[in-house]
MIDOPA-656831 format. One record per atom (N, C-alpha, C): x, y, z; residue number from 1. Coordinates in nm, 3 decimals. Example, Ala and Ser with C-alpha at 12.3 -4.5 7.8 and 13.67 -1.06 7.14 Angstrom:
residues 2
R        u        v        w   nr
R    1.319   -0.569    0.780    1
R    1.230   -0.450    0.780    1
R    1.320   -0.330    0.780    1
R    1.285   -0.225    0.708    2
R    1.367   -0.106    0.714    2
R    1.290    0.003    0.787    2
end
This chain:
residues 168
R        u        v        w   nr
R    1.220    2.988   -0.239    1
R    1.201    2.847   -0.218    1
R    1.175    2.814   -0.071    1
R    1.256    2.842    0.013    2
R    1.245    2.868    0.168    2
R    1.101    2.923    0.199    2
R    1.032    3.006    0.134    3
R    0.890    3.021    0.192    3
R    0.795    2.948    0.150    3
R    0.821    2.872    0.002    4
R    0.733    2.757   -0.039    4
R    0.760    2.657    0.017    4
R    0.874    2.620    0.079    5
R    0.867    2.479    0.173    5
R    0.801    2.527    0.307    5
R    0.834    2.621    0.381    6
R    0.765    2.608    0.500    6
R    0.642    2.627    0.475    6
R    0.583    2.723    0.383    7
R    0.457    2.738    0.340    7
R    0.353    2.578    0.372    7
R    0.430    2.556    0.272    8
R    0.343    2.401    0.231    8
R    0.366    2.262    0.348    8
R    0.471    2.305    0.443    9
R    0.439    2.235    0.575    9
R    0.345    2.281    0.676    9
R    0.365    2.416    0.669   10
R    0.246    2.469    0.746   10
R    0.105    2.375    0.686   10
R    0.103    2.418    0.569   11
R   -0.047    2.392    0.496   11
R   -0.063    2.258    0.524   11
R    0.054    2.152    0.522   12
R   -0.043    2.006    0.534   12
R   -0.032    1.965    0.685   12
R    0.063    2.067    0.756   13
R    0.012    2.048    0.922   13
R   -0.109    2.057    0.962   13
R   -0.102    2.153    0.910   14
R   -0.246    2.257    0.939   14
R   -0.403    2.105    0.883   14
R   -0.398    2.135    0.777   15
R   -0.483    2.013    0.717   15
R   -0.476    1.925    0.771   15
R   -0.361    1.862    0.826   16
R   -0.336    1.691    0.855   16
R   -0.447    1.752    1.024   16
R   -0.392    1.852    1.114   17
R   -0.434    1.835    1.254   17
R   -0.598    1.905    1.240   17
R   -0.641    1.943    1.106   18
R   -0.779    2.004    1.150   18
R   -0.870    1.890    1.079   18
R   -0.842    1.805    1.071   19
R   -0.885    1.710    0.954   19
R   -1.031    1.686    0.971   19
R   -1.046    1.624    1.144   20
R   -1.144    1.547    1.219   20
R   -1.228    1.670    1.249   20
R   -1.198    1.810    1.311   21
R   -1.306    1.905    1.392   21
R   -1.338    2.021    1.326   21
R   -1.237    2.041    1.252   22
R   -1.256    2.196    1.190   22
R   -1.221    2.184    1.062   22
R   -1.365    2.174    1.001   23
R   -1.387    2.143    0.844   23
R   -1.314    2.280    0.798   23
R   -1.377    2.372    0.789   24
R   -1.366    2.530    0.729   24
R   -1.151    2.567    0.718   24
R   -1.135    2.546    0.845   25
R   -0.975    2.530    0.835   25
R   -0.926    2.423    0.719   25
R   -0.946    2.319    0.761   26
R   -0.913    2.195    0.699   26
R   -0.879    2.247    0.522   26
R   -1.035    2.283    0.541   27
R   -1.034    2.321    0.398   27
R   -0.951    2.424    0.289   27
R   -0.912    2.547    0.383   28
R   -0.833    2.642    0.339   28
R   -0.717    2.652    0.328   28
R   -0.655    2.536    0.405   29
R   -0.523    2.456    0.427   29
R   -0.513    2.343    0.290   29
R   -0.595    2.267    0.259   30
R   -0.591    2.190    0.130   30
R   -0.585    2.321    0.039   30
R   -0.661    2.403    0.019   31
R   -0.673    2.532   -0.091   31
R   -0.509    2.579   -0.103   31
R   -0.484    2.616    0.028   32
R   -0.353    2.695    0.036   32
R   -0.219    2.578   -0.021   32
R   -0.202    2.462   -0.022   33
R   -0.105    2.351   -0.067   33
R   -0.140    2.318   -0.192   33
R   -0.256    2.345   -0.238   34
R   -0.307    2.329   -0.351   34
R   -0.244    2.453   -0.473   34
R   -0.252    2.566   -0.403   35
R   -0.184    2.682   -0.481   35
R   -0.083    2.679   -0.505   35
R    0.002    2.647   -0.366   36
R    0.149    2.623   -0.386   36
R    0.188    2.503   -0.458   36
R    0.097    2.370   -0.480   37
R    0.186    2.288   -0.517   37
R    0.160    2.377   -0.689   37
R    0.077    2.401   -0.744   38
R    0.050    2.476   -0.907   38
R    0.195    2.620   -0.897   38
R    0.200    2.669   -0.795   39
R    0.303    2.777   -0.796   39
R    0.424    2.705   -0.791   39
R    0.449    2.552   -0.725   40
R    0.588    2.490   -0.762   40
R    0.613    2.402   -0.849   40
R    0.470    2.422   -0.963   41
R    0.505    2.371   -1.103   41
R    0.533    2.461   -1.178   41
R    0.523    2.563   -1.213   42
R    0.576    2.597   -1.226   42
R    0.728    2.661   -1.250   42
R    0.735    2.699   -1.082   43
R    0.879    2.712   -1.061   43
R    0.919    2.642   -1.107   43
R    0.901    2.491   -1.126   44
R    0.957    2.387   -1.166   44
R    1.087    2.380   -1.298   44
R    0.971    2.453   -1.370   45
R    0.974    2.475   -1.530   45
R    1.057    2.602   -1.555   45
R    1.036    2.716   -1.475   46
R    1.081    2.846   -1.508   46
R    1.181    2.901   -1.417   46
R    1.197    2.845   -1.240   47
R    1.261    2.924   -1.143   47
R    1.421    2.932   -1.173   47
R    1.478    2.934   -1.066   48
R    1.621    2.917   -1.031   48
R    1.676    2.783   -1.101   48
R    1.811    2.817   -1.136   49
R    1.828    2.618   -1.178   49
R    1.854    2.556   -1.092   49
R    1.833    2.562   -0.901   50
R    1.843    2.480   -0.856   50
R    1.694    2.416   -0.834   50
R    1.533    2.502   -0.867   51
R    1.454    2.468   -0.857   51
R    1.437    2.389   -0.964   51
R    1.488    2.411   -1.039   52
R    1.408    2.322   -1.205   52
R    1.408    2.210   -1.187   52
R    1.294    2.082   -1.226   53
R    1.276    1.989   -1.210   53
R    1.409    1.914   -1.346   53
R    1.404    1.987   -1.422   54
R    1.574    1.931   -1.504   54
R    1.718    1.884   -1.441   54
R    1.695    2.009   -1.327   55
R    1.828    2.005   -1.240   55
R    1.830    1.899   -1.157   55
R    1.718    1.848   -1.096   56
R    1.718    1.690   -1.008   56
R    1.666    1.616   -1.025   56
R    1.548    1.572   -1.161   57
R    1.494    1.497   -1.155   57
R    1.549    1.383   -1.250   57
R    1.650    1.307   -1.211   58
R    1.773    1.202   -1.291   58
R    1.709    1.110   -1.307   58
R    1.775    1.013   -1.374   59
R    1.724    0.900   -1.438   59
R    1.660    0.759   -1.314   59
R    1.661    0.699   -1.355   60
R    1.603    0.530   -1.245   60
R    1.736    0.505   -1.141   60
R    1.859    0.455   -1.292   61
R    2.037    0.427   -1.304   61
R    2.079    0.511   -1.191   61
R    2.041    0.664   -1.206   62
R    2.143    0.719   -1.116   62
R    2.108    0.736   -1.005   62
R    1.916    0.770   -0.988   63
R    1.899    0.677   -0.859   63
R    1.944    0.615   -0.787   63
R    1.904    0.464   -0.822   64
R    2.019    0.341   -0.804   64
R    2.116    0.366   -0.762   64
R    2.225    0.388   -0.863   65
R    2.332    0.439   -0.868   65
R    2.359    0.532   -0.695   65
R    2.299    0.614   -0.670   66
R    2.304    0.717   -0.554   66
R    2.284    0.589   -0.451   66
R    2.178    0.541   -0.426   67
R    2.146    0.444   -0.318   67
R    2.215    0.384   -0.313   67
R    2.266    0.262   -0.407   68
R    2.391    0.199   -0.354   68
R    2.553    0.281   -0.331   68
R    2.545    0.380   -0.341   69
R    2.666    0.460   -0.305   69
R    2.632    0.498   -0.168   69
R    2.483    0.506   -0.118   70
R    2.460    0.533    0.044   70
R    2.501    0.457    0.106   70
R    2.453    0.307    0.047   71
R    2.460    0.203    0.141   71
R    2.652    0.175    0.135   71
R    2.680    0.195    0.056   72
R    2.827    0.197    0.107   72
R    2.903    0.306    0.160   72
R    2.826    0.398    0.205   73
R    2.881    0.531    0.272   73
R    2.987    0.593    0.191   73
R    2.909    0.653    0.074   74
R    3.014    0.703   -0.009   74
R    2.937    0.774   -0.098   74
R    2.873    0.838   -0.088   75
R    2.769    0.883   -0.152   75
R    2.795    1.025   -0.195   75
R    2.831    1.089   -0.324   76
R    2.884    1.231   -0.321   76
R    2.805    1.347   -0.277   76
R    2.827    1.436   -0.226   77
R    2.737    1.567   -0.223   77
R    2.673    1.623   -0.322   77
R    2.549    1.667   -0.309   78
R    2.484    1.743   -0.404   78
R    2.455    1.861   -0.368   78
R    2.528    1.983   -0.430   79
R    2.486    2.109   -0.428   79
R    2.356    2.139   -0.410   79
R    2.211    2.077   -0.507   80
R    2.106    2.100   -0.523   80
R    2.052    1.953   -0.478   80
R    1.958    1.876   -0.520   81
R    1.891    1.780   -0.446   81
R    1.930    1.643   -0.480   81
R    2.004    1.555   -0.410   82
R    2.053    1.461   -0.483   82
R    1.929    1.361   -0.536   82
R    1.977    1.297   -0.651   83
R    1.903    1.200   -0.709   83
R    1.815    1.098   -0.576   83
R    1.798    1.048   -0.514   84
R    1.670    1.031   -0.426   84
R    1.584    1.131   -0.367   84
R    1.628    1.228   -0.342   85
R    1.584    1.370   -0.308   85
R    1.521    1.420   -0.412   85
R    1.544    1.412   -0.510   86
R    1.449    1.452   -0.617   86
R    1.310    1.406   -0.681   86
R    1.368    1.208   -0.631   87
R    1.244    1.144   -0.630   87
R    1.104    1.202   -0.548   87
R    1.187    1.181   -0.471   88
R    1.071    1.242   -0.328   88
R    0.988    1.383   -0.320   88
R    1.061    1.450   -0.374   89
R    0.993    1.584   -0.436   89
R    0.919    1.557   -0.542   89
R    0.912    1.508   -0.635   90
R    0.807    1.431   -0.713   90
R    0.675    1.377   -0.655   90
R    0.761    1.262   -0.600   91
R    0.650    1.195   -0.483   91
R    0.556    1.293   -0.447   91
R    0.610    1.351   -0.351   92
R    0.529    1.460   -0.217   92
R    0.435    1.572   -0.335   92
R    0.494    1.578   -0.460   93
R    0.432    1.686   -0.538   93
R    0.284    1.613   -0.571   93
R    0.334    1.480   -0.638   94
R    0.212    1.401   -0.644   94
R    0.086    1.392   -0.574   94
R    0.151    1.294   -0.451   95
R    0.041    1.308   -0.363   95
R   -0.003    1.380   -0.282   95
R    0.046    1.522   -0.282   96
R   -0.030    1.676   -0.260   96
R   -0.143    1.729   -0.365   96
R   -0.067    1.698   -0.491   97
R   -0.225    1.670   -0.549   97
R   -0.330    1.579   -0.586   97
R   -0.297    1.466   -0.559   98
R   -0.434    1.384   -0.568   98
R   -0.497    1.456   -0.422   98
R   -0.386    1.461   -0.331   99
R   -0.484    1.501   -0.169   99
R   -0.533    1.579   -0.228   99
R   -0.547    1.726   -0.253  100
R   -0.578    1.867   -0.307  100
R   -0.709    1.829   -0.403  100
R   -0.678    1.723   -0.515  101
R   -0.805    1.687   -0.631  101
R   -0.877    1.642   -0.528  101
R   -0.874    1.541   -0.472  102
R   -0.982    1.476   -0.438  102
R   -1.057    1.549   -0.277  102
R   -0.989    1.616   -0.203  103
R   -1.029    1.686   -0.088  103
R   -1.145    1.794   -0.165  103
R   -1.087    1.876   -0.270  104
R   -1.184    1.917   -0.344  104
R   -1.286    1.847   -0.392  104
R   -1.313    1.800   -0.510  105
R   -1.371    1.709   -0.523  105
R   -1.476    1.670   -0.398  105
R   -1.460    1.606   -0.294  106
R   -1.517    1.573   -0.196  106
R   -1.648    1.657   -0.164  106
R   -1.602    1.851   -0.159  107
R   -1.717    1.946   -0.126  107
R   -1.806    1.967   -0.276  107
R   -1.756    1.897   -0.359  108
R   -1.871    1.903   -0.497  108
R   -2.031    1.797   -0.433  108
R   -2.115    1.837   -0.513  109
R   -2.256    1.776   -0.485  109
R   -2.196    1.636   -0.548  109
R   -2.189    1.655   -0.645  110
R   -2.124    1.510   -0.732  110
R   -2.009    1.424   -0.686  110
R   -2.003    1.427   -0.580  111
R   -1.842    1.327   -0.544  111
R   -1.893    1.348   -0.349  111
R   -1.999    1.441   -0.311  112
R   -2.064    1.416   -0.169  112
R   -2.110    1.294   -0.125  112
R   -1.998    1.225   -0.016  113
R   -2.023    1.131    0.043  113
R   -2.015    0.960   -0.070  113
R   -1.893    1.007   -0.163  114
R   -1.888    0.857   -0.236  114
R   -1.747    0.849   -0.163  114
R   -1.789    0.750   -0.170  115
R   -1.659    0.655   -0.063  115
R   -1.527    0.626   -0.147  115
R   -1.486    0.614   -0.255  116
R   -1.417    0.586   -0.293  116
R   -1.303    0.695   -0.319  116
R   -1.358    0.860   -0.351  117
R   -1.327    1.004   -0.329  117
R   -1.246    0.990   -0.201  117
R   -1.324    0.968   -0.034  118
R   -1.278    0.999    0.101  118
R   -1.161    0.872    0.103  118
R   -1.182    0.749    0.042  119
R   -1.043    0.676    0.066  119
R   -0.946    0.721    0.025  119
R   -0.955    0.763   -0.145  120
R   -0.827    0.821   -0.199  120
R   -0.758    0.922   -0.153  120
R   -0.837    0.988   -0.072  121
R   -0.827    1.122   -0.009  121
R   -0.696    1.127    0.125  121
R   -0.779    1.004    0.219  122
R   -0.750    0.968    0.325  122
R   -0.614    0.930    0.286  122
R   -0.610    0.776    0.199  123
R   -0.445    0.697    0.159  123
R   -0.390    0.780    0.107  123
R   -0.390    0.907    0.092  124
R   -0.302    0.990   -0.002  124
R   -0.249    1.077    0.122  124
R   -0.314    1.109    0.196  125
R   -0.276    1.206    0.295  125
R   -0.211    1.090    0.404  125
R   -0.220    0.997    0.435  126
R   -0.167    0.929    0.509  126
R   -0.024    0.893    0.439  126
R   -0.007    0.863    0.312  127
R    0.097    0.800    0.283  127
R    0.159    0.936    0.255  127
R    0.121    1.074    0.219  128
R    0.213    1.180    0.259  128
R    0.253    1.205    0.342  128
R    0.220    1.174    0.457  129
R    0.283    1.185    0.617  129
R    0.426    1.051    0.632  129
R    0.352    0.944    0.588  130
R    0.419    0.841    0.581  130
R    0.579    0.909    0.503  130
R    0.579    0.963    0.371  131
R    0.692    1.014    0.287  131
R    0.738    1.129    0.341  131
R    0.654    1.228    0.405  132
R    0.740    1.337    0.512  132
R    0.861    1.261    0.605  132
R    0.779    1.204    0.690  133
R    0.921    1.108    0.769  133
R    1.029    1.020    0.702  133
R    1.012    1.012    0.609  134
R    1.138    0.978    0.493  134
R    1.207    1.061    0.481  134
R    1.139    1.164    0.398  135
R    1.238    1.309    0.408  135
R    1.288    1.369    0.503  135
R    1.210    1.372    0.589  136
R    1.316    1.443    0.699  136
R    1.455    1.324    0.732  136
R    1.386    1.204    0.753  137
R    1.543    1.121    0.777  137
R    1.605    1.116    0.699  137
R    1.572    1.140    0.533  138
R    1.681    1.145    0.419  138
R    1.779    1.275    0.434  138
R    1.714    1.418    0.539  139
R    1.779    1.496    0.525  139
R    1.853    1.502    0.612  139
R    1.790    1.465    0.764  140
R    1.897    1.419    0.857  140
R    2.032    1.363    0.824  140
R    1.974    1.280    0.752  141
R    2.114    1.143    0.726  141
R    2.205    1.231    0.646  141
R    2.166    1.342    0.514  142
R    2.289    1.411    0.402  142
R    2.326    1.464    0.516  142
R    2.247    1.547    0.645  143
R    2.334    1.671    0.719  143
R    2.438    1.585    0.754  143
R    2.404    1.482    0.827  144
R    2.512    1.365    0.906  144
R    2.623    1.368    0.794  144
R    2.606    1.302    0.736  145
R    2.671    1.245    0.641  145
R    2.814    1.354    0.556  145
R    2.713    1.503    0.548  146
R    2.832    1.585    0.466  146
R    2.902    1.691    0.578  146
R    2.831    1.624    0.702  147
R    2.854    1.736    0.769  147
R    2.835    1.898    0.739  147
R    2.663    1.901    0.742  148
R    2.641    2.058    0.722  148
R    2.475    2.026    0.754  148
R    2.442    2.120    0.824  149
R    2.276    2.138    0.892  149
R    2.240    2.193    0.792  149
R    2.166    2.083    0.702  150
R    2.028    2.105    0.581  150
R    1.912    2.186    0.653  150
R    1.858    2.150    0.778  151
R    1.755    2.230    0.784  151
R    1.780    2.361    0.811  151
R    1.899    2.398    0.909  152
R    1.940    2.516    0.915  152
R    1.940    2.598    0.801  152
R    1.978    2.550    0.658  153
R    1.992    2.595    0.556  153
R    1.863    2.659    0.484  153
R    1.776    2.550    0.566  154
R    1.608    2.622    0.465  154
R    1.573    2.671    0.542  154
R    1.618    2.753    0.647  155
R    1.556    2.822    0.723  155
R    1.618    3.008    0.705  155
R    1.799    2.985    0.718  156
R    1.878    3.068    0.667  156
R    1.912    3.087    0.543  156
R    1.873    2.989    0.433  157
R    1.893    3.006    0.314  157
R    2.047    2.996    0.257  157
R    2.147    2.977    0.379  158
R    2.292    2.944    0.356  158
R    2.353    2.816    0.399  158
R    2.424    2.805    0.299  159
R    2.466    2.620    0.288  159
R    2.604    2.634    0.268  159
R    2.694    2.543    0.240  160
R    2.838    2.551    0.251  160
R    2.852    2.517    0.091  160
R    2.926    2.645    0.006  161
R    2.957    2.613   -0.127  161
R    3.024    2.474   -0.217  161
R    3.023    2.482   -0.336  162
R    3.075    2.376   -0.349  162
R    3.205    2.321   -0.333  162
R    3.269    2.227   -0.323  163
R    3.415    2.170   -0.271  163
R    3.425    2.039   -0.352  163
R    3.571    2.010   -0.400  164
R    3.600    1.948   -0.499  164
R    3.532    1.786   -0.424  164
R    3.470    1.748   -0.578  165
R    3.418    1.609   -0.555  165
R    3.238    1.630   -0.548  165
R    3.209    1.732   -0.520  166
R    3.045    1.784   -0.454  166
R    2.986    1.817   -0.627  166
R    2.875    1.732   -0.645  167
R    2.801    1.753   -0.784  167
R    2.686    1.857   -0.768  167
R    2.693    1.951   -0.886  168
R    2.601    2.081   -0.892  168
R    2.529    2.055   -0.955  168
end
């Protein structure tokens, strides 16, 4: 999991900064996020049960439910991704692939130079940048919050087990 997340930051760095000069990059960077996001549907369905989209992807309620437990600073730990965290992985899965469809799309003869292709393209990749800086402050805020360095964790792959009260 740790090499599909950095993977796929690399890939929409990479894409987001070659966007304007270096088509040929640009392009192999959409290809490469494009693979991975199909390799983390997978996983989705088949990996680890902390990858399975079963394991975090909760209802509207408990959503909710989670957010107003933030806003009152009381919010329990989640072993695996808490219910807003899961949203967002959705999200980001999403609009990695409309970016991915329609960036493709774009080098077809049939979708060359229609404008409506390069907007969707553009607002999709913009409002993924826009939802990156969410996530990172959503993850900032759990490290704060449970006291334990999340990013450290996807980097080392070790996190602090579970402890009574912490949901798996």
């Amino acid at each position: 999991m740790r090499f599909f997340h950095w993977s796929l930051v690399a890939s929409f760095a990479i894409a987001w900064l070659s966007a304007e000069d270096w088509r040929d990059l640009h392009e192999w960077a959409g290809y490469s996020a494009a693979l991975l996001i199909g390799t983390r549907l997978i996983w989705g369905l088949a990996g680890s049960y902390y990858a399975r989209f079963q394991q975090f992807v909760r209802t509207p309620a408990s959503v909710a439910a989670f957010l107003q437990a933030m806003r009152g600073r009381k919010e329990p730990r989640y072993i695996g991704h808490n219910p807003a965290g899961g949203y967002m992985i959705v999200a980001l899965i999403l609009a990695m692939l409309v970016t991915a469809l329609t960036g493709w799309m774009y080098t077809l003869d049939a979708f060359w130079g229609v404008q409506w292709v390069m907007n969707i393209h553009d607002a999709t990749a913009t409002l993924m940048l826009m939802m990156v800086l969410i996530h990172v402050t959503g993850v900032l805020h759990a490290s704060y919050r449970h006291k334990e360095n999340l990013i450290k964790a996807m980097i080392n792959g070790k996190k602090r087990g579970a402890e009574p009260g912490d949901i798996t």
